[in-house]
C-alpha positions as CSV (number, residue, x, y, z in Angstrom):
1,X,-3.1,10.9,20.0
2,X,-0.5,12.7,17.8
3,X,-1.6,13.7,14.3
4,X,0.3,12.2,11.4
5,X,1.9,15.5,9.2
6,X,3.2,14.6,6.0
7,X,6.8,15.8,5.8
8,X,7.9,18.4,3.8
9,X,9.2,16.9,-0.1
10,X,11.5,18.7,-2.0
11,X,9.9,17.2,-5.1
12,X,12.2,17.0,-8.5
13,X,11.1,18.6,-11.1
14,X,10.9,16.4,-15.3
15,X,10.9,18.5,-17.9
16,X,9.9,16.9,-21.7
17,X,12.2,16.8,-24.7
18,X,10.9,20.2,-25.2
19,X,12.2,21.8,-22.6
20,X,8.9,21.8,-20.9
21,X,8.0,20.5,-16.9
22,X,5.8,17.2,-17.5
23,X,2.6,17.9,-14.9
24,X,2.6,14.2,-13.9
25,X,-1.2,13.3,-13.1
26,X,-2.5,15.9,-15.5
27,X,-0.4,15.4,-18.7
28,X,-3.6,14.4,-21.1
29,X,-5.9,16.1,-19.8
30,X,-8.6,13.4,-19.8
31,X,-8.0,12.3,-23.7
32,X,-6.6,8.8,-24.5
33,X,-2.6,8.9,-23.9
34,X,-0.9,8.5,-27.6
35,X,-0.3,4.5,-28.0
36,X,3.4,5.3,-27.3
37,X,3.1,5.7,-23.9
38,X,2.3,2.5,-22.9
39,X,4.9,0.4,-21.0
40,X,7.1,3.0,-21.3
41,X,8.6,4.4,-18.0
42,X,10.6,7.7,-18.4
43,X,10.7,8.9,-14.9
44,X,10.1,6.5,-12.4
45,X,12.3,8.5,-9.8
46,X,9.7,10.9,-9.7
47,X,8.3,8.5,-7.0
48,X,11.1,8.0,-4.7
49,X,9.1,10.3,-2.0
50,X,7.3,7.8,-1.6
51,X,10.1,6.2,0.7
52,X,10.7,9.3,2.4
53,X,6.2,9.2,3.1
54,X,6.4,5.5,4.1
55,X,9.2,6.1,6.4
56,X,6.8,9.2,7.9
57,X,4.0,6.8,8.4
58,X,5.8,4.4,10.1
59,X,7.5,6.9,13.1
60,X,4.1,7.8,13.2
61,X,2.5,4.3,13.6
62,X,5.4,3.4,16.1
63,X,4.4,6.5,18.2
64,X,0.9,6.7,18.3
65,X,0.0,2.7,18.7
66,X,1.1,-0.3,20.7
67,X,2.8,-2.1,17.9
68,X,6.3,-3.9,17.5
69,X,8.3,-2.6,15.1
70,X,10.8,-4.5,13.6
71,X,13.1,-4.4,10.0
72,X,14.7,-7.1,7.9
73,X,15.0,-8.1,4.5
74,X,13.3,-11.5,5.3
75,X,10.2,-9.6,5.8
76,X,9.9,-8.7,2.2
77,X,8.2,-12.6,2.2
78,X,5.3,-11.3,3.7
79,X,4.3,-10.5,0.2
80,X,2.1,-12.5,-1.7
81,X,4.4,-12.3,-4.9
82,X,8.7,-12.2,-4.7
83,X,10.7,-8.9,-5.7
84,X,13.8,-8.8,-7.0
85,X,14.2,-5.3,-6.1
86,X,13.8,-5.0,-2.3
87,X,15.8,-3.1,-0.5
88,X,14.2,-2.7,2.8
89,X,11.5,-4.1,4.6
90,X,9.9,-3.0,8.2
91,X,6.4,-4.9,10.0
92,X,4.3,-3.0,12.5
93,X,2.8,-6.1,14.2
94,X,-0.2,-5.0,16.9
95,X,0.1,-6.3,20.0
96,X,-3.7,-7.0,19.5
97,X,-4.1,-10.4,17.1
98,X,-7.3,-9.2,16.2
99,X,-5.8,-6.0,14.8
100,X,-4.5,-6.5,11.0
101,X,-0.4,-6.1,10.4
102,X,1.6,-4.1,8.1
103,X,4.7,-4.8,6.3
104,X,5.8,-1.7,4.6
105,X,8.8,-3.1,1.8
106,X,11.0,-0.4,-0.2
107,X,11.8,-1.4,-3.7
108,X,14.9,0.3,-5.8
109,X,12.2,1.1,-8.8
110,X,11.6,3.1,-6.7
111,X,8.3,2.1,-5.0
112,X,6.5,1.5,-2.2
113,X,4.3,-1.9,-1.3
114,X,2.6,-2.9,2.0
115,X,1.1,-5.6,3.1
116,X,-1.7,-5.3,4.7
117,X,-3.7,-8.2,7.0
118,X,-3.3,-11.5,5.1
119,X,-3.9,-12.0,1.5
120,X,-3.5,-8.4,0.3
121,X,-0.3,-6.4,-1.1
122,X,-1.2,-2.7,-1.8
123,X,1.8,-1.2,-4.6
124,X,2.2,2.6,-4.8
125,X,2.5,2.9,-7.7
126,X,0.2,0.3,-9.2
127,X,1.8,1.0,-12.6
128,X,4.5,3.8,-13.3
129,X,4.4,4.0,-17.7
130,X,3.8,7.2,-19.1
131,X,0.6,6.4,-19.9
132,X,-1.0,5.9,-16.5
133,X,0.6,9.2,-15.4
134,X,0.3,8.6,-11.9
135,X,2.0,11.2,-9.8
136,X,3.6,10.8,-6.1
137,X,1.2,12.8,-4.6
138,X,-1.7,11.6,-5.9
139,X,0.3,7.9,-4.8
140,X,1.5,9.3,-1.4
141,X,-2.8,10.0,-0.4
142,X,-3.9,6.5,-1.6
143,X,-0.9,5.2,1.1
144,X,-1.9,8.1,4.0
145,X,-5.4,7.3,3.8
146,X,-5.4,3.4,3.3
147,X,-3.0,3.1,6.2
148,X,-5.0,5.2,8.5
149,X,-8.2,2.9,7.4
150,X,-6.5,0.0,8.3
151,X,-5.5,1.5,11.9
152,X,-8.8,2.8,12.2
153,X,-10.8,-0.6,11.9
154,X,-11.8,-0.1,8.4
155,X,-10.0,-3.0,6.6
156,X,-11.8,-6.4,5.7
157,X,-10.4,-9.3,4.5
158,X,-12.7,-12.1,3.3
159,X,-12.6,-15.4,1.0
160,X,-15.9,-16.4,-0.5
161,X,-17.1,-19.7,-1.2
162,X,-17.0,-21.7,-4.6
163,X,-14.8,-24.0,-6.8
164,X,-12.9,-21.1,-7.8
165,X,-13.3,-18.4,-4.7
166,X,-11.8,-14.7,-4.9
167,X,-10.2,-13.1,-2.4
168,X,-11.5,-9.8,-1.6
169,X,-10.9,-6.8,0.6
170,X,-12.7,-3.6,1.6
171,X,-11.4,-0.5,3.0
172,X,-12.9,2.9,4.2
173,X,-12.6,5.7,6.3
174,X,-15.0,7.7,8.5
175,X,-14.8,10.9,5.8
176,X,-16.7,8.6,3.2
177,X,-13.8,7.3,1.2
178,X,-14.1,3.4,0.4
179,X,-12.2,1.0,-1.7
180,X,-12.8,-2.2,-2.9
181,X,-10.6,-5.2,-5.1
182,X,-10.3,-8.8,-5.4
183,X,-7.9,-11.6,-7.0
184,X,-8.6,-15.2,-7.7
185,X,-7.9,-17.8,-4.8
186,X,-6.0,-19.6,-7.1
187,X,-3.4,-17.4,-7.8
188,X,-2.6,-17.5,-4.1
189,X,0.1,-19.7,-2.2
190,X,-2.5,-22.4,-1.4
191,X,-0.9,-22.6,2.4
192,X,-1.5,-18.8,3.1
193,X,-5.0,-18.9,1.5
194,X,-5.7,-22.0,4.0
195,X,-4.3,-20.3,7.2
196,X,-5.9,-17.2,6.3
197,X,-9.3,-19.0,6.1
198,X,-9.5,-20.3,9.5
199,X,-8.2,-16.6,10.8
200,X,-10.6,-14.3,9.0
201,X,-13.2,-16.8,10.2
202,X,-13.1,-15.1,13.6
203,X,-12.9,-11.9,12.0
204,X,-16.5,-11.8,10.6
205,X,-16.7,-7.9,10.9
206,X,-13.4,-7.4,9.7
207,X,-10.4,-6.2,11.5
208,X,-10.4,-4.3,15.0
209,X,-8.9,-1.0,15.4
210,X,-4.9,-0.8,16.0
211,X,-4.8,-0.6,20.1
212,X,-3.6,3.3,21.0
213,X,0.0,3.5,23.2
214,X,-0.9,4.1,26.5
215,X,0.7,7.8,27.7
């Protein structure tokens, strides 16, 4: 199976008013960031690698497992919420129905979001302000190792029972790391919650492993 390499990234470099190079990810060194940092979003090309990782990933995906690969802006409605920023838009679809798909959509911010399975959209960056101080790195791993996860088997999708359920998700990986979140049912498109319902049902140990390409 061929080993995913992340591609080289000739990374920009920020500098401050000061002159200074802003070390995105380490910039407060574990304080509070000042109250002026909030919602604001100096930078946010300092994440357009991102695009160059996600378009890594998927040559990689399309070589290493029997999938269909196809791009168009109407894919961009896989996600659970509408952009206005979308700009490209490429599903891997298994040719195993009990493998979970991804749609991998490119925003202008620029950003990376991919849905993943049914009910879940996964955003790199989550937030880009000044105050989170997330870096593309540190974004690039969370895609790299969530993706591989989901290829792997790792991913689960479930919706619990109740008058007002949650929608949750799981997803680990065979070195130990594991990730968790959920949103409320009701903030879902009520047809995609109800489809997804009777799917996952047949899913009860979440979804199967992305079926390798045959050499």
């Amino acid at each position: 199976m061929p080993t995913y390499v992340r591609p080289d990234i000739d990374a920009p470099v920020f500098r401050d008013v000061d002159g200074q190079v802003i070390a995105y990810g380490n910039r407060w060194g574990g304080e509070s960031p000042p109250e002026d940092t909030y919602s604001v979003d100096t930078h946010p090309e300092r994440f357009l690698p991102l695009h160059t990782i996600a378009d890594a990933l998927i040559a990689h995906l399309a070589e290493t497992f029997n999938v269909e690969v196809s791009e168009d802006m109407a894919f961009a409605a896989d996600l659970l919420h509408a952009r206005d920023d979308v700009i490209r838009a490429v599903r891997l679809s298994p040719n195993d129905g009990r493998s979970a798909g991804l749609t991998f959509v490119f925003t202008s911010y620029p950003s990376v979001i991919i849905h993943a399975g049914l009910l879940h959209d996964l955003l790199y960056p989550v937030c880009g302000c000044d105050a989170c101080d997330e870096s593309w790195e540190a974004q690039a791993g969370e895609m790299e190792w969530q993706v591989r996860a989901v290829t792997e088997g790792r991913y689960r999708e479930s919706i619990d029972i109740g008058f007002r359920p949650w929608i949750e998700y799981t997803i680990s990986t065979s070195d130990g790391g594991y990730q968790s979140g959920r949103s409320r049912a009701q903030d879902m498109p009520k047809e995609r919650v109800r489809e997804a319902k009777g799917i996952l049902k047949g899913l009860p140990d979440g979804w199967a492993a992305w079926p390798v390409r045959p050499r």
